[in-house]
C-alpha positions, 0 to 999 in steps of 0.5 A: 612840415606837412602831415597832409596823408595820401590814400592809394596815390601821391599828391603832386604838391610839396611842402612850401612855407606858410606865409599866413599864420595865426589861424582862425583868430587873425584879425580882418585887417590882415586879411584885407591887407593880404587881399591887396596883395594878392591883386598885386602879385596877381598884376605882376605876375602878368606883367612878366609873363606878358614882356618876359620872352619865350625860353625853349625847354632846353634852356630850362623852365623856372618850374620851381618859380611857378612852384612857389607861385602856386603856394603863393596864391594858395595862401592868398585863396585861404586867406581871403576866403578866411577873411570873407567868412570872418566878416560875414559872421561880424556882421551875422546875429549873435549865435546863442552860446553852448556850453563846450561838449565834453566829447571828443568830436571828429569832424570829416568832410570829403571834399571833391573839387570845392575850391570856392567854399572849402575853407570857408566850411572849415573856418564855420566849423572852427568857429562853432568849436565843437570839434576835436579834429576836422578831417578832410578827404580829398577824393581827387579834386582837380580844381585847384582845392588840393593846394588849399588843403594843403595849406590848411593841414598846417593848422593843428586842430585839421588832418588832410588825406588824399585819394590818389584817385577819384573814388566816391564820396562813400569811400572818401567817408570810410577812409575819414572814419578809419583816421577818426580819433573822436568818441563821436563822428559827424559828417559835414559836406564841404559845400554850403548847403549845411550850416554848421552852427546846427551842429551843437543841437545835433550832438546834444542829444548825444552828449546827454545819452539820449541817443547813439545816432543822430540825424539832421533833416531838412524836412522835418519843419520846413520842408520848403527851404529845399525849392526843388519840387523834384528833389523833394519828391526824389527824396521823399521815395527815397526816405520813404523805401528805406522806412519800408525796409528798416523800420525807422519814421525818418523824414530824411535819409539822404541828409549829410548830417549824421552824427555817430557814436564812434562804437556804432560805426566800428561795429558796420563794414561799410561797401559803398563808394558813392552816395549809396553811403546813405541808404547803406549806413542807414539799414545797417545802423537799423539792423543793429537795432539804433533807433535814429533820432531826428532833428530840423536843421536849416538847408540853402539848396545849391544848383548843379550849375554851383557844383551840386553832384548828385544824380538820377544815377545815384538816386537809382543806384540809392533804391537799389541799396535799399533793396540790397541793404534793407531786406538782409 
């Protein structure tokens, strides 16, 4: 059955049978056996399609066929890309291990045309294993991810909530906060600019009652992974505003690491639908009285031609939240 929830709209996909199971821990050869089998279905397909002869509408179009079809290769998508995350972390240094938090951690990712990376993300996420839940708010994707996310719903430890239209990535954050069951939240971009085995350090503090809001800045050590000059200094007045406003010493409002204690978010009503989330939970948590506390973490910095979204729109849209938000 699928538990995959809609959010001011109706997917346009239906329930199909799994044909991977085992999540996470299905062995590589699996999945290589799956990968052939993809490229087969994928050539046979083709061949169909090329000497099948044209039927007119009236004759009736086998659209429950090519139904199952697209179920089909979303399981393959899901499958392979499982399978190239499981041998890139075979052959990765060994991750120091840590001890198992004690909290109940709710993960949301909002997710907007990521088809390329999303089950990847989920799949580092699972294997850090911080997480109670992993929630994932599709805010409309039009690439294909929904089929993904479809299939991935089907696993116990994630939740699927779609937009039933485009909404920002704001609103998509609010809807995760809303379903989220976990004493503490974080926030993971569904890209991989972010690498979820920073994650456990950023909850640590946390866990050890040291802080209440977390943040994880890419420039707090090594501001140079970041190779763009021009967002480095976009966000560094950006940053710099919001300290000006609020009070804080942070080195990097904009991050998508944050990480809550859930009774600091039930406490703030959030308005902003796109990336002015930022700026907006920042001055909020600050006029609570939170001291954020931050920690480096490591950044691979994609391009807008790999699918970066955020733009000089939102950076304008940015200073004006913290006008808005920051001298209440």
């Amino acid at each position: 059955m699928i538990r995959a929830t809609v959010v001011n709209g109706s997917p346009k996909e239906r329930p199909g049978r799994l044909l991977i199971s085992g999540g996470f821990e299905s062995c590589i050869l699996q999945f290589a056996f799956i990968r052939v089998l993809s490229r087969a279905i994928n050539q046979m397909t083709s061949n169909i399609a090329s000497s099948e002869p044209k039927r007119s509408e009236s004759q009736g179009a086998p659209a429950r066929d090519r139904d199952y079809l697209a179920r089909i290769e979303a399981n393959l998508a899901v499958a392979e890309q499982t399978a190239a995350v499981l041998g890139e972390m075979d052959a990765a240094p060994a991750v120091e291990p840590r001890p198992r938090t004690k909290l109940a951690v709710s993960v949301v990712i909002p997710v907007y045309n990521e088809r390329d990376t999303v089950v990847e993300i989920v799949r580092r996420v699972q294997a850090v294993g911080i997480h109670q839940e992993i929630i994932l708010v599709d805010d409309y994707s039009l690439d294909g991810t929904r089929q993904l996310l479809v299939e991935l719903d089907r696993e116990a430890d994630v939740r699927v909530l779609m937009h039933g239209y485009n909404r920002g990535k704001g609103a998509a954050l609010r809807t995760g906060f809303q379903a989220a069951s976990g004493d503490v939240v974080l926030i993971q971009d569904a890209d991989l600019e972010y690498n979820p085995n920073d994650l456990p350090r950023l909850l640590e503090p946390i866990e050890r009652g040291l802080a209440d809001v977390v943040y994880g800045s890419r420039f707090l050590e090594n501001a140079q992974q970041d190779p763009s000059r021009l967002h480095r200094l976009g966000n560094w007045l950006l940053t710099a505003a919001s300290n000006l406003t609020t009070g804080q010493r942070l080195t990097d409002m904009e991050t998508c690491y944050k990480v809550f204690r859930r009774e600091v978010l039930e406490q703030i009503d959030l308005e902003q639908n796109r990336f002015g989330f930022e700026p907006e939970i920042t001055a909020k948590v600050s006029r609570l009285g939170y001291r954020i506390l931050e920690l480096p973490i490591g950044y691979n910095y994609r391009t807008y031609d790999e699918g970066k979204k955020i733009g000089l729109r939102d950076a304008a849209s940015a200073l004006w939240c913290i006008a808005k938000y920051g001298w209440k």
